[in-house]
N, C-alpha and C positions, 0 to 999 in steps of 0.2 A: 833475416838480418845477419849481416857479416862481425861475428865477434872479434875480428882481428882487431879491430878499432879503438881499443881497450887497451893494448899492448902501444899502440901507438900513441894514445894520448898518457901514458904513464912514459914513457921515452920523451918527448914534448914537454912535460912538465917535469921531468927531472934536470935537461938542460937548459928550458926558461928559468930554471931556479938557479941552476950553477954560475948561467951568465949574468943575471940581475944588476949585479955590480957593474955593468959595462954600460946599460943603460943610459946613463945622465954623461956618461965623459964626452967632454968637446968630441969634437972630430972622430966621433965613433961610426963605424958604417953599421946604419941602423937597420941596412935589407940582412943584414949577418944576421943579425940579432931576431928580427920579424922572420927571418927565411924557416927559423926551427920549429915555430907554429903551421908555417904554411908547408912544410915538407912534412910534418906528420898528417894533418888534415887530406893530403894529396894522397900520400903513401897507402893509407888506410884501405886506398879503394872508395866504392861509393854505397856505402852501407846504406845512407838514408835520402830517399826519394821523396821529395813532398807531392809530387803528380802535379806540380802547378806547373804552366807553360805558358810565354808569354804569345801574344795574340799573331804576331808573325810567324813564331813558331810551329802554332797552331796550323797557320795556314800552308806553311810547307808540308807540315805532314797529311796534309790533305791532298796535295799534290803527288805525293811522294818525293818528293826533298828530304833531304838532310836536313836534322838539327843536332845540337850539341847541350851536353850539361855543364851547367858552372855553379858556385857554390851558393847558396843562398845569402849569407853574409861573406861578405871577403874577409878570408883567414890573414890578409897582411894586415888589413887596420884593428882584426882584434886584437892579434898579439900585440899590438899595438896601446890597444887597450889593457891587457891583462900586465905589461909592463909597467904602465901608470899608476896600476891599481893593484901593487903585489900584496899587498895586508889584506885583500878576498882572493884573488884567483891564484897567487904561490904562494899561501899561507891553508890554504883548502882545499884540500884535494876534491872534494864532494862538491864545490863552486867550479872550478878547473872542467873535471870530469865535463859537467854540465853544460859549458862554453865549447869546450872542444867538440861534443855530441851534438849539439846548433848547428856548429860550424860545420860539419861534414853532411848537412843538411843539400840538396842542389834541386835548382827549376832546368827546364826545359828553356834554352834559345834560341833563335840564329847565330849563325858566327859572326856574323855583322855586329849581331847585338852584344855578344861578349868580346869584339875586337874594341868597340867603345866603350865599352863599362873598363879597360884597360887604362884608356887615355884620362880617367879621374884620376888626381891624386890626392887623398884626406891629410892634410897636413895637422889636423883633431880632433881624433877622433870622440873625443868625450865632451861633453856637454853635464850641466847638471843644474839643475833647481833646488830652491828651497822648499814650504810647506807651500802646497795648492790644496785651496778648499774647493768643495766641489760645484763646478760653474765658472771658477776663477781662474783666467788668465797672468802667466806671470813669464816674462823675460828671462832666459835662460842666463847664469853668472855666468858660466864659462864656457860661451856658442863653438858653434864646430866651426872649421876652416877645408873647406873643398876648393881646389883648382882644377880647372877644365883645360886640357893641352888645346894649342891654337892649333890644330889641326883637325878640331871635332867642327865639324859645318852648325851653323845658327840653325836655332829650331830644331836642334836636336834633341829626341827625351830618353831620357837615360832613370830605372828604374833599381833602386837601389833601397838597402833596407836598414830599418833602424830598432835597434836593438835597445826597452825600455828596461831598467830597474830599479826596483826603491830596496831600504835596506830590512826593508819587512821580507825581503824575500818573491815580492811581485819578477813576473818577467812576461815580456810579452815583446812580439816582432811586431813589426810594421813596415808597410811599405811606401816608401816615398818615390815621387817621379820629380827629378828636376829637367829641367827644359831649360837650354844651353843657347845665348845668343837670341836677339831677335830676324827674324827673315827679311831680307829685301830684296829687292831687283837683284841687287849685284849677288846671289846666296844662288850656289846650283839645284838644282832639284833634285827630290829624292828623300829616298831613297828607294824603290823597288822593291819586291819580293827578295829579289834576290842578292842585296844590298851593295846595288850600283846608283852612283847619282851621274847628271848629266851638267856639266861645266859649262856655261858659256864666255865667251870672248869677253867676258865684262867683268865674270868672278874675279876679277884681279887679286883679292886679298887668299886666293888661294894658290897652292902649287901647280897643281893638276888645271889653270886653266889653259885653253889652246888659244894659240895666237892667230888673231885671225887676218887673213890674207887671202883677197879676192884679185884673182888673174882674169882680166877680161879677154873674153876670145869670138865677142860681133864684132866683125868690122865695120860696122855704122858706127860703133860708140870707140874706133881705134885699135880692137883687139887685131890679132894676129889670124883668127879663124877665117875660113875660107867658107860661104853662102851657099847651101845646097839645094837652095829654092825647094825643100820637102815640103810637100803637102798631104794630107790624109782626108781621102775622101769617104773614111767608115768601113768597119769590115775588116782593117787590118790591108785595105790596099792605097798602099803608100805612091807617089809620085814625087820625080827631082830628078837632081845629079847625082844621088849617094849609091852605095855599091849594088 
């Protein structure tokens, strides 16, 4: 294990503390503020490996392909969290300690897959309930808010984690798959192993579609092409006009 991690998240929790106050002011730039959780969690190195890898990733290392780590929960929406919620995580070092030690947790991806885990942005990240007995369903007071950039293709699934606790002290991960867009005709395919999709002429609601343009070139149906009467009678021996 990398004890460096320890000095990092004690730097991290002394300036989430200093800046506190800047939190709520209008027009604050809030990645300033998020960026000092996520520049210690980075910095740290990657002390903690959970061995989980998701199913693509899988499959490149079986190829021998490249994959990548990324973190298990995103350090921009905890801090995030830990701002909202300064009377536990900047009032406790011992609660702190423990989020930031999650947090420098990471799985195994594609770059594919953590170039799209990018394109989410949690606009709230916290949610909370009241008493659940057990069996009992109950509607969350204040649900999260996730937005998907238009540039992620429909039918996308993007695996992402949610972080539970009550104030007895419970904690526990989980993981959630949200699946982005419905598929149609008009949706390119994909995506590959290797996380390429394939556009066609019709994807119109994307960038990346090509335009398509067919140049006729029989001259029975008008084209410009010249008739080299080829014929193939098997074997690879060809008859005509051609060179």
């Amino acid at each position: 294990m990398n004890n460096r991690w320890n000095f990092y998240c004690e730097g991290a929790y002394d300036c989430m503390k200093a800046r506190l106050y800047r939190w709520r002011i209008p027009g604050q730039d809030v990645r300033n503020l998020t960026r000092i959780f996520y520049a210690g969690v980075f910095d740290c190195g990657l002390p903690q490996h959970t061995g989980l890898i998701s199913e693509r990733a899988y499959d490149n290392i079986l190829q021998g392909k490249k994959v990548t780590h990324d973190h298990y929960l995103s350090p921009q929406f905890i801090a995030r969290m830990i701002y909202d919620n300064p009377e536990k995580y900047l009032k406790d070092y011992d609660n702190f300690t423990d989020i930031f030690w999650k947090s420098t947790a990471t799985v195994k991806l594609t770059k594919y897959e953590n170039d799209i885990l990018s394109k989410l942005t949690v606009n709230d990240s916290f949610g909370s309930w009241g008493n659940i007995a057990p069996g009992e369903e109950l509607n969350s007071i204040n649900s999260f808010n996730v937005t998907a950039n238009s540039d992620i293709v429909n039918g996308s699934q993007l695996l992402a984690s949610l972080l539970i606790e009550d104030s007895n002290g419970y904690s526990k991960i989980e993981n959630i798959t949200f699946r982005l867009g419905t598929v149609s005709v008009d949706d390119p395919l994909g995506p590959d192993n290797y996380g390429y999709y394939i556009y066609d002429s019709n994807d119109l609601d994307y960038n990346l579609y090509p335009e398509y343009d067919w140049i006729e070139i029989n001259p029975n149906s008008g084209g410009s092409g010249i008739n080299l009467n080829l014929s193939n009678s098997g074997n690879g021996n060809w008859s005509g006009n051609g060179p």
